[in-house]
C-alpha positions as CSV (number, residue, x, y, z in Angstrom):
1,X,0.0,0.0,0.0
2,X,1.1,3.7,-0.7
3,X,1.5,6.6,1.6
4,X,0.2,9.9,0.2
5,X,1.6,13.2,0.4
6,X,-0.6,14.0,2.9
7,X,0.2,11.4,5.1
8,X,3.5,12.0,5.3
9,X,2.7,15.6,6.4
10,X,0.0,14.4,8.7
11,X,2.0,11.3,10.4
12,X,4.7,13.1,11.9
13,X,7.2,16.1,12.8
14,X,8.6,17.8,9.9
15,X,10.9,19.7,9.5
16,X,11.0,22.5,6.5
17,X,13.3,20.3,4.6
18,X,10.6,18.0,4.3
19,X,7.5,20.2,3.8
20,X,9.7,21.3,0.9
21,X,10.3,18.7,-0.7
22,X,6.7,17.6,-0.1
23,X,5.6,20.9,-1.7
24,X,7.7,20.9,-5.0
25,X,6.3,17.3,-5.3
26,X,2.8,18.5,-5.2
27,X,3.5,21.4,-7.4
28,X,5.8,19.2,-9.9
29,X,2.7,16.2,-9.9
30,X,0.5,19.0,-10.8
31,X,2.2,20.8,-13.5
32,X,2.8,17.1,-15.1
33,X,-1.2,16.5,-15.3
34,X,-1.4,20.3,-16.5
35,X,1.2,19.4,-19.4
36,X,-0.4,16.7,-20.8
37,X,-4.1,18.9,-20.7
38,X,-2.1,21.4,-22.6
39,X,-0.7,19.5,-25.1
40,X,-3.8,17.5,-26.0
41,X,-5.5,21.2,-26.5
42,X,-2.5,22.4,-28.7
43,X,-2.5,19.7,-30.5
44,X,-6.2,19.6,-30.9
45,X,-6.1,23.2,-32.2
46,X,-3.2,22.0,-34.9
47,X,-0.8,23.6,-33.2
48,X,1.8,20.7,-33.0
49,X,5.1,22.7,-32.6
50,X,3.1,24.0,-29.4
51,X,2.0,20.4,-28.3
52,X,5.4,19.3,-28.9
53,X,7.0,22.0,-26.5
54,X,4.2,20.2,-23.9
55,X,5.2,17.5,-24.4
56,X,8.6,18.2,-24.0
57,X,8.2,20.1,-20.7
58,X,6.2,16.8,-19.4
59,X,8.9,14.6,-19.9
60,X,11.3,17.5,-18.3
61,X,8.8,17.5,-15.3
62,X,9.1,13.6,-14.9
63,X,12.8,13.8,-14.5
64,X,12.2,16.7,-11.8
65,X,9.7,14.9,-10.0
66,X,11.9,11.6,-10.3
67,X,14.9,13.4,-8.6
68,X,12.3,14.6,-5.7
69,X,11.2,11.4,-5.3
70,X,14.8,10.3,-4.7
71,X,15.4,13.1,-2.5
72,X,12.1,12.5,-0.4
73,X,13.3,8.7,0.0
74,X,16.9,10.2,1.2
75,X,15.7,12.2,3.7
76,X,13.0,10.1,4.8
77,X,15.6,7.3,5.3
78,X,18.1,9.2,7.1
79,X,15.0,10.3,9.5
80,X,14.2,6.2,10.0
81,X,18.6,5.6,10.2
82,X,18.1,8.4,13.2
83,X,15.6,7.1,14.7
84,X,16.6,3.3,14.6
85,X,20.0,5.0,16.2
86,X,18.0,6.7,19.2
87,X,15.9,3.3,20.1
């Protein structure tokens, strides 16, 4: 089972470190779903160079939110490392 943004801001302490990262995720997820809206509509319109700039700027945001992902696992594992340490 997954563990949603929310939860994650819901579940525990955080610090601003993590509400950032949890906030560029949110932003990033967003921006993807926008993307893809705006290329269909460009494209729709037969304006392909247009769609193909959305497109472009979709994949662009995958990588983004790829590299936030990894960051959000990073810091969310060194949280777990700490507090295994402190039991």
């Amino acid at each position: 089972m997954g563990i949603s943004i929310s939860d994650l801001r819901n579940g525990r302490e955080s610090d601003q470190t993590l509400e950032n990262l949890l906030t560029a995720l949110s932003l990033n997820l967003e921006l993807r779903a926008r993307y893809r809206v705006f290329e269909f509509e460009a494209s729709q319109e037969g304006h392909n160079d247009v769609a193909g700039l959305f497109a472009e700027l979709r994949r662009m945001e995958q990588q983004q939110i790829a590299e936030l992902l990894s960051g959000l696992r990073n810091r969310l594992g060194a949280e777990f490392e700490t507090t295994k340490e402190l039991a």
